[in-house]
C-alpha positions in Angstrom: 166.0 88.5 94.7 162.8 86.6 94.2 163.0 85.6 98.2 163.5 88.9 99.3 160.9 90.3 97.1 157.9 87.4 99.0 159.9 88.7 102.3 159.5 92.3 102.0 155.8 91.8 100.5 154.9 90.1 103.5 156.4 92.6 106.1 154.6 95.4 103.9 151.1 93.2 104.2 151.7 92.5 108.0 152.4 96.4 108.9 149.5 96.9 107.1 147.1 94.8 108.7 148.7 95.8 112.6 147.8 99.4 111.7 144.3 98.7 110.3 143.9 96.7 113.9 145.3 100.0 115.9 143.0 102.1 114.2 139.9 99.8 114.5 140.7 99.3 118.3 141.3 102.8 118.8 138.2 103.6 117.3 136.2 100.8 119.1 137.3 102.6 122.4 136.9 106.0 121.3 133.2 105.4 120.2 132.7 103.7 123.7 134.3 106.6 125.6 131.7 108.8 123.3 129.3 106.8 124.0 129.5 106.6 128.1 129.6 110.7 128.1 126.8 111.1 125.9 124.6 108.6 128.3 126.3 110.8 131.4 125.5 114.3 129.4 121.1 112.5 129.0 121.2 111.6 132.7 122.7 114.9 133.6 119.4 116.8 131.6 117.3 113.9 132.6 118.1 114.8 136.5 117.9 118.4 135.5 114.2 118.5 134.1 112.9 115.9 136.0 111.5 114.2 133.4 110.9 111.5 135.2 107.7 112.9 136.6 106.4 113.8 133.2 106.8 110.5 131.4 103.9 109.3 129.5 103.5 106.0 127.7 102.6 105.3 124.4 101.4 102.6 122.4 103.0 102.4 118.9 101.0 99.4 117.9 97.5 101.2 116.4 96.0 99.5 113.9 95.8 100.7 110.8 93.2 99.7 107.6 95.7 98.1 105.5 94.8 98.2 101.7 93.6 94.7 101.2 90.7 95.0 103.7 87.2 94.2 104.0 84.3 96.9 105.3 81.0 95.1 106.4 78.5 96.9 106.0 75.6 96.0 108.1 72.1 98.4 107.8 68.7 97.6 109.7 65.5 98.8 108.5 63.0 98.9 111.3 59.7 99.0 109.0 60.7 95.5 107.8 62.9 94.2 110.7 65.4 93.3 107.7 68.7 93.3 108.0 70.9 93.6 104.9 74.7 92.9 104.9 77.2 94.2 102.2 80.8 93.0 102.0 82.8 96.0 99.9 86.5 96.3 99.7 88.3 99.5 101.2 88.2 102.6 99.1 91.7 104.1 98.5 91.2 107.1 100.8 90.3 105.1 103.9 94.2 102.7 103.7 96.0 103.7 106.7 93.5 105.4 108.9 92.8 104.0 112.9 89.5 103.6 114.2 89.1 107.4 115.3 89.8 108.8 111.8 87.6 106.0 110.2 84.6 107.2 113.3 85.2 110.9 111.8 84.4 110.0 108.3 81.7 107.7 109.2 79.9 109.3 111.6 76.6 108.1 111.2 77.6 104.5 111.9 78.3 102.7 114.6 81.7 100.5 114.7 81.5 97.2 115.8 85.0 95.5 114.4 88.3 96.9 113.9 90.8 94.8 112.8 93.7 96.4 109.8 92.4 93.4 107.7 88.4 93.5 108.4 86.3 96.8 109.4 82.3 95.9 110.5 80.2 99.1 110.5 76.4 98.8 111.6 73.1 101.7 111.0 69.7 101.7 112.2 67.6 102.9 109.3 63.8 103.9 109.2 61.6 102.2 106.6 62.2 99.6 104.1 65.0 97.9 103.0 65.9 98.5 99.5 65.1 94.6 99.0 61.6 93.8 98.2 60.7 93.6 94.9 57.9 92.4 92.6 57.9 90.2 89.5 55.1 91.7 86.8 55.0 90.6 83.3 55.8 93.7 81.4 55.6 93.5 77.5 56.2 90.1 77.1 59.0 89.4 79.5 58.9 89.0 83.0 60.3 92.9 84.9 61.9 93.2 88.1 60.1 96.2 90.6 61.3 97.8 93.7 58.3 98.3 96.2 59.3 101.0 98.8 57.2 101.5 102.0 54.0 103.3 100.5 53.8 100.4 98.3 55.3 102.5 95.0 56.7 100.2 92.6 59.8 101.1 90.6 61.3 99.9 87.1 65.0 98.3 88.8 65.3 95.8 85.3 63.8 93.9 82.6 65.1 90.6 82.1 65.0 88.5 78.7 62.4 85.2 80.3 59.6 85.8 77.7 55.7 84.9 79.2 54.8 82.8 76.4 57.3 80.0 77.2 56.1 80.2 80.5 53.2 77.6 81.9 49.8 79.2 82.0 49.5 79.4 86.0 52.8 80.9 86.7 51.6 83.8 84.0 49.1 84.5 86.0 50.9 84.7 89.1 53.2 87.4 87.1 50.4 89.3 85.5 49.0 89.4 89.9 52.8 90.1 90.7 55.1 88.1 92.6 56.7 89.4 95.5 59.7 88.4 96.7 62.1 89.5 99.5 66.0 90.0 99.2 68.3 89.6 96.6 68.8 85.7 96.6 65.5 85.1 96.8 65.2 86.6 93.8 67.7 85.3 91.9 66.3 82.1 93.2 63.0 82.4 91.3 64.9 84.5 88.3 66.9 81.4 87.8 63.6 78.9 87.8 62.2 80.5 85.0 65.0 80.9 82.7 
């Protein structure tokens, strides 16, 4: 009983398998059948419109601003023949836009790189760069001041040097002013004094 039982579990198992192979052959010839009148049935309409006459070709490869890009900003002011350069990262509503969407938005500049990881935008600017500045001793500690073309001088920050520590010439030079041009510069002389 036990031999006929292995014999008849094995017949079962091999009928099974022969009619899982029909099936997957059948269907292998049926899809390619399907597959032979649907490319007849698109050449058929292909021949009918003459499509061929209308093709056009089409990149699919635009770039993109990806989200963990870079825009340059580069502005020239032609009163002081500066040129100042900002490095910001992308704002949220700019990821996924090409160059002519990015154009749109920033229409006053002009585009010089394009790539989806790095974006380089330049602008021509009259007057001043927002750069020069003017140390003054103001109340006892040394204050930073924005000069703008006409020479008007603007409160931009007070810092915490105190004049008395200072050496007797260079509080003179602040009570005059010192004027310096562009940001590291004056860190530069920022940092000497503290």
């Amino acid at each position: 009983m036990k031999k006929g039982f292995i014999i008849g579990s094995i017949a079962i198992i091999l009928l099974a398998i022969s009619v899982i192979l029909g099936i997957y052959v059948y269907n292998m010839q049926h899809t390619k059948d399907s597959n032979i009148q649907d490319g007849a049935k698109l050449a058929q309409i292909y021949n009918q419109n003459k499509l061929s006459d209308e093709l056009i070709s089409t990149s699919s490869l635009e770039e993109r601003i990806s989200p963990n890009s870079v825009i340059i900003e580069k502005q020239y002011f032609k009163d002081c023949d500066h040129i100042i350069r900002n490095e910001i990262p992308v704002d949220e509503n700019l990821i996924n836009c090409t160059k002519e969407e990015l154009a749109k938005k920033y229409s006053d500049w002009n585009i010089e790189e394009f790539t989806s990881s790095q974006i380089t935008i330049y602008k021509e600017n009259e007057g001043f760069c927002p750069e020069h500045y003017i140390i003054r001793e103001n109340n006892g500690v040394l204050a930073v001041y924005t000069i703008d073309e006409d020479g008007l001088e603007t409160l931009k920050q007070e810092t915490e040097i105190q004049t008395m520590y200072l050496p007797q010439e260079d509080i003179e030079k602040f009570k005059q002013g010192m004027q310096v041009i562009g940001n590291s510069q004056l860190l530069d002389v920022l940092e000497d004094f503290e």
